[in-house]
C-alpha angles and dihedrals in degrees: 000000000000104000143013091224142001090273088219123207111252087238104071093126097054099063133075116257091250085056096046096040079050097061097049091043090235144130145230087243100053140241129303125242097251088046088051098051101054090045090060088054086051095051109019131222121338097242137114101253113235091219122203108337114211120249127240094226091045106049079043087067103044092058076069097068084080110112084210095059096039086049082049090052084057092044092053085045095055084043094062094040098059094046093254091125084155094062092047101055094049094052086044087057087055089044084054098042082056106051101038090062095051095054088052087052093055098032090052088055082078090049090076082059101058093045087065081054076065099057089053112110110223105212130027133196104233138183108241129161088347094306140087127250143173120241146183096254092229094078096055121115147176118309096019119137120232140188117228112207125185110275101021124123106241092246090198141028095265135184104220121241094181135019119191112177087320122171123172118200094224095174097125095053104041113013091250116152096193127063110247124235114239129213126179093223121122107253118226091224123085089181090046106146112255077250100060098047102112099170097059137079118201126201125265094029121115136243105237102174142350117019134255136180115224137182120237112260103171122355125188118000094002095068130105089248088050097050082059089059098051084056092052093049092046100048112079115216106247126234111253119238102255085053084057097050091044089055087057095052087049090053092039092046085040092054107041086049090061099043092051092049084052086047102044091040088053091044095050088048097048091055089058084262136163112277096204097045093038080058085043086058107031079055098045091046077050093056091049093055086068121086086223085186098058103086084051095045094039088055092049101045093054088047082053090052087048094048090054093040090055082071098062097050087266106132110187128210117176105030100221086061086072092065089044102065087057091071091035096137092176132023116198103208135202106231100216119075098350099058096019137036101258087220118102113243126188105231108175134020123191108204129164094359092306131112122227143195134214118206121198131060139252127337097337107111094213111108141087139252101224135169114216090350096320138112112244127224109243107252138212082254099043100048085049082055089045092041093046099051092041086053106044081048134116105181128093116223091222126176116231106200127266094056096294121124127214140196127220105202147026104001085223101048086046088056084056092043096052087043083055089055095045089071091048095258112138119213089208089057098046093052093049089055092036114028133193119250099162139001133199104210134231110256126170092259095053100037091198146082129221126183113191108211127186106257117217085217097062134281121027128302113231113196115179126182121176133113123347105241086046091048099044099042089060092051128087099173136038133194130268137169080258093057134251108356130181120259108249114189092252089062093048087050085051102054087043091062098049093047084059095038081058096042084052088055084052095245113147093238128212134177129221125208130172133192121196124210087019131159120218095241090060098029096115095044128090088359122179104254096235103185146276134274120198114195144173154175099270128218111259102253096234084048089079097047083039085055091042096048087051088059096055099040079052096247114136120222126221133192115209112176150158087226132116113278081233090061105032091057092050087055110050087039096057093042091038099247090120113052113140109340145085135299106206131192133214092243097055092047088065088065088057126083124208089267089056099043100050085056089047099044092075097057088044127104102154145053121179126187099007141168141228097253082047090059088045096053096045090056095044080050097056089042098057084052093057092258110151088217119202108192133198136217153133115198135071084259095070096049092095087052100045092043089052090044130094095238117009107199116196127199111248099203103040095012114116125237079249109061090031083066092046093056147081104213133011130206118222099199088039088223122148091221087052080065093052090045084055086049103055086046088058095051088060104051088047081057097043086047097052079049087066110031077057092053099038089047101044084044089060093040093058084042101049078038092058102051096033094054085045098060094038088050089052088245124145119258109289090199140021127226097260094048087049084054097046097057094041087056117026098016094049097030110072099037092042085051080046098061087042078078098041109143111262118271106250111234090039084129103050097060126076127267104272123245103268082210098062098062132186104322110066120163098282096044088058093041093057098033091057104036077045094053093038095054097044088053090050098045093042086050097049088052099052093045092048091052090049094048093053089054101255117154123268092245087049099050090051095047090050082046097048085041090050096049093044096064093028072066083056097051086047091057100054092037081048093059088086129028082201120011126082127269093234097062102106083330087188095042097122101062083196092055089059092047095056095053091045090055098043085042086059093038082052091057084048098052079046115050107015106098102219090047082056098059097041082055108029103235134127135207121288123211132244092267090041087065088048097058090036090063091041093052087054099037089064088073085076103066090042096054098037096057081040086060090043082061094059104038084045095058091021094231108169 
């Protein structure tokens, strides 16, 4: 077997069929049998290959490449060692929290690969020995000769033979909402768009409407559809940046516990200590270092930001996309359906000579036609033009429940019908006056439909709508408020102009024409021009405040589409998405290397009919510029893209199974401001998680400070192991899970994306964490050696100790709510926040007073006064952080 496909040049529909049925030594009337069959063997089934799949055991092994989860096995290992089995089972449920999740996140990547299974057709009708028959697809090859029939899934890449009426919805290859009209000429341009190859049909896309025969072209991986596989294969799925700070904290965590075992090892030594109990310690003040809750309360805190962005038609997938969006600093968005309505509006008429407008947007019929602002009186010539386009007309205006309208039908003759609506005609109404009694249909040739109707008034109505040259070259009147006039050249001219001044605005344009007391054999012949109607996809309404909001929170928007270059321009400048920079074509970016293409991305705002491998590139560009790219998209053809990118979003309601596995979020109302919703939100959650890294952190600092300072200083221990580990994972826990739903910050979307280099710790992270550690070591020490020097017990000093730090912890959350603004700014904002620190106040009285707790802890009662000093000693931290925060706000370090 020499090769897996037909490996197909990329310039098929440029040929002539001779020359195409040449080059595949085939013929019109098929293969034989024998010919089939050793072709099969040549090129092998005609199936999407799986590929290596990945192994359980194997992607188990790789979530323990994390330096956070190996410090917490050794943390589970000195645990055990030490007797504290208790201890060591819960940190293993966080290990194993961990861990599981990671393994779903990776799993679920295949899981893109068997949804293309899903866009194979399973049969095909084939030309084989003169006949046809109907075959499994897989055993189609190269050179064979299909029939394509409405409805059927294209089980091939095919060159088309013949094209009958045929439309193919080609929506998941290429983001085109329309089906696209297919002819079996050859096309003058090599370099013609996927979209714009009329002559092709390309496997997994669907028949809407006519019939057709085609020869295969490409079957299994070398098809378009498989070409899309090997990118999604080859491109690696890159770590987001909260996985990469998190990584730093593990190798910064990782390397001061070590340093501080070597130190305290050495210290102890060097004091004539023991070497085994000064390990046992150095080990035990290294455990300590680590936050053993923040796997736990990371995971719950991005499963909190999915569950609000839920909300907000934001589904997440994979939960370390929800900290990405927070430091997006470009989206790269489809045009149909996301940006735009995905439902065909008219949008202008010219009728007698006079330019309208039509206000409202998709299949909602509320709106008015107006002139200058007003609303226009209907006419005797424009109710010929509504009447016209509600009677040469096959969709149904139809309400689908909670207020949304739909259209059954041609997309572009419901526009019409709900423009019809709009002026208060009803289509119901007019056929009922005027029915049908025969129709002559639309067909690439024509490029035009007439329905012929019985008029009350005698004889039979014609009304005709199609393209403007074919209209206007059968009409010989047109209507103005004076009645039928003859078409004089100027007017024609005229029309002519308009039609163009409406295609540069990037409306679809048709013409209407009527003719009164007609016969069917003369029905498209000396026709009354009517009018035209310009129409277009519209920009959603929210999209424009959403762009704008980008703009002020400093995220730049790009539109990357299959469109036309007409039309895509149109749009982004009337939502602002095109200002002053560049529209850009697929074709142009082929003449652009890597090099090229990074300088150019920046100036950029637009790319028009674009491929896969173009999606693929811009992202890989803005990337390599720093950029954190979320990227839109709904096909099959954006899966490569939405896989490279930082954060892949997927459309919930047109999106394909395809492109929803390959992201990381889909959106269920498929709506551009539903993104910068999911933005803001987080924003948010990368702020709520630097709270409690902060607190975790400074928590660990004052805690490695105090026993540190104690064993440097010759004191006796201030705390014991199980007490350490009480307060890193009960203690820190509920309130760190707390400030994960603190409420969000006003003014998040009015500053720009922060730096994903940068990380967590910026200046005034550090600042506080560390003024925050140090004084809490301070203030802890002072209180251990002032309860030895009055003579209190050992046990005593260390449960006064354990009691102060823990509500010097509490102090820390609510001063961590903010790296910059006071405490006392809506201090009990955040109800769970109080909650927390309710519950671990009451667990703290339990540690104290129960007797068996005691014993499990080793801590005794304090007194009244003792309680007193205990929340003095904690309450110092305030004045400390907040002049801390006065600093930073004062040089505006941040």
């Amino acid at each position: 077997m020499k090769s897996r496909s037909s490996a197909p040049p990329p310039d098929w529909h440029s040929l002539s069929l001779d020359a195409v049925l040449a080059r595949l030594e085939a013929r019109s009337q098929g293969l034989g049998a024998a010919e089939a069959g050793c072709r099969l063997a040549q090129y092998g089934p005609n199936r999407i290959e799986r590929g290596r799949g990945v192994s359980l055991p194997g992607v188990f092994l790789a979530q323990f490449k994390s330096i956070l989860v190996f410090i917490l096995l050794l943390a589970i290992g000195f645990s055990v060692y030490v007797g504290h089995e208790v201890e060591a089972v819960v940190i293993g449920a966080i290990v194993l929290l961990a861990v599981v999740l990671g393994c779903v996140q990776e799993y679920r990547a295949e899981r893109a690969m068997e949804a293309l299974q899903k866009l194979a057709a399973p049969t095909a009708s084939v030309l084989r020995d003169g006949k046809f028959i109907e075959i499994a697809a897989e055993r189609l090859v190269p050179g064979d000769v299909l029939r394509l029939q409405t409805g059927k899934r294209v089980p091939a890449d095919l060159r088309l033979i013949e094209a009958v009426n045929l439309k193919i919805n080609e929506a998941p290859l290429t983001g085109e909402s329309e089906p696209a009209t297919k002819q079996a000429e050859a096309l003058p341009d090599p370099q013609a768009a996927l979209a714009d190859r009329g002559n092709m049909a390309y496997a997994g896309t669907a028949v809407v409407h006519g019939r057709g025969r085609g020869v295969v072209v490409a079957t299994g991986m070398g098809t378009e559809f498989g070409r899309i596989v090997g990118l999604l294969r080859a491109t690696a799925q890159r770590d987001t940046p909260l996985q990469r700070s998190l990584d730093k904290v593990g190798r910064v965590l990782a390397g001061v516990a070590l340093l501080i075992v070597v130190a305290i090892v050495v210290s102890g030594m060097l004091r004539g200590a023991d070497f085994h109990g000064m390990l046992l310690f150095g080990i035990a003040l290294a455990v300590a270092v680590v936050p053993e809750a923040l796997p736990a309360v990371v995971t719950i805190s991005l499963a909190i930001g999915a569950h609000r962005m839920a909300a907000r038609n934001a589904l997440i997938r994979r939960l370390p996309a929800v900290e990405t969006l927070g430091c997006t600093s470009v989206i790269c968005s489809d045009k149909t359906g996301t940006l735009t309505k995905d439902e065909m509006t008219v949008r202008k008429l010219w009728v007698a000579g006079k330019t309208l407008s039509l206000t409202g947007v998709g299949y909602e019929p509320v709106g008015r036609i107006v002139s200058g602002g007003y609303e226009v009186k209907i006419t005797p010539p424009l109710s010929a033009l509504l009447g016209a386009m509600a009677l040469a007309n096959d969709a149904e205006l139809l309400r689908a429940g909670r207020g949304r309208w739909e259209v059954k039908g041609d997309p572009t003759e419901g526009a019409l019908l709900v423009a019809v609506a709009k002026a208060g005609a009803n289509k119901a109404q007019l056929e009922a006056r005027f029915p049908r009694v025969a129709e002559i249909p639309f067909t690439s040739e024509s490029k035009r439909m007439t329905t012929l109707h019985t008029d009350p008034e005698g004889g039979l109505l014609a009304c005709a709508k199609g393209a403007v040259e074919v209209i206007l070259a059968s009409c010989t009147h047109w209507l103005t408020p004076r009645g039928e006039t003859p078409l004089d050249s100027g007017t024609r001219a005229r029309i002519q102009s308009e039609a163009e001044r409406m295609a540069v605005q990037a409306l679809r344009v048709l013409a209407i024409a009527a003719k009164s007391n007609t016969e069917a054999e003369t029905a498209e012949t000396g026709l009354c021009f009517l009018g035209l109607v310009g129409m277009i996809d519209p920009p959603r309404p929210e999209s424009k405040a959403a762009i704008a909001t980008c703009a002020q929170a400093g995220i730049k928007v790009v539109m990357i589409t299959g469109d036309h270059p007409m039309t895509a321009r149109a749009v982004a400048r009337e939502l602002g998405i095109l200002k002053d920079g560049r529209v850009v074509t697929g074709a142009e970016l082929d003449t652009m290397d890597e090099a090229k293409l990074a300088l150019a991305a920046p100036v950029i705002e637009v790319y028009a009919r674009v491929s896969p491998e173009h999606k693929l590139r811009v992202v890989a560009a803005l990337q390599s510029l720093g950029r954190v790219v979320a990227m839109t998209g709904d096909g099959v053809n954006d899966a490569p893209a939405l896989k490279r990118a930082d954060i892949g979003i997927a459309m919930g309601v047109t999106g394909t199974d395809v492109s929803k596995e390959a992201a990381a979020m889909t959106l269920t109302d498929d709506n551009f401001a539903s993104i910068v919703a999911a933005v803001e939100e987080g924003r948010g959650i990368f702020s709520n998680i630097k709270k409690y890294l902060m607190y975790l952190l400074s928590s660990n600092i004052g805690e490695i400070g105090l026993m540190a300072g104690a064993t440097l200083a010759g004191l006796p221990l201030p705390l014991s192991a199980v007490q350490i580990l009480y307060v890193n994972l009960a203690t820190d826990g509920l309130p760190a899970v707390a400030l994960a739903v603190d409420p969000l910050d006003k003014g998040l979307m009015s500053r720009p994306p922060r730096d994903p280099k940068r990380g967590i710790f910026s200046l005034p992270v550090l600042l506080l964490m560390l003024v925050g550690g140090l004084w809490s070591t301070l203030v802890n020490l002072g209180v251990f050696v002032w309860a030895l020097r009055e003579g209190r017990p050992q046990a005593e000093a260390m449960s006064l100790v354990f009691a102060t730090l823990v509500v010097t912890e509490f102090v820390k959350a609510y001063q961590f709510r903010s790296d910059h603004r006071s405490v006392f700014h809506r201090t009990f904002a955040n109800r769970w926040l109080n909650l927390a620190v309710l519950w671990e106040l009451a667990l703290l009285g339990l540690v104290l007073y129960l007797p068996f707790l005691q014993d499990l802890f080793g801590t005794l009662p304090l007194t009244a006064a003792d309680g007193l000093r205990v929340v003095g000693a904690a309450l110092t931290l305030v004045p400390v952080l907040e002049l801390a925060k006065w600093g930073v706000r004062r040089w505006g370090l941040g």
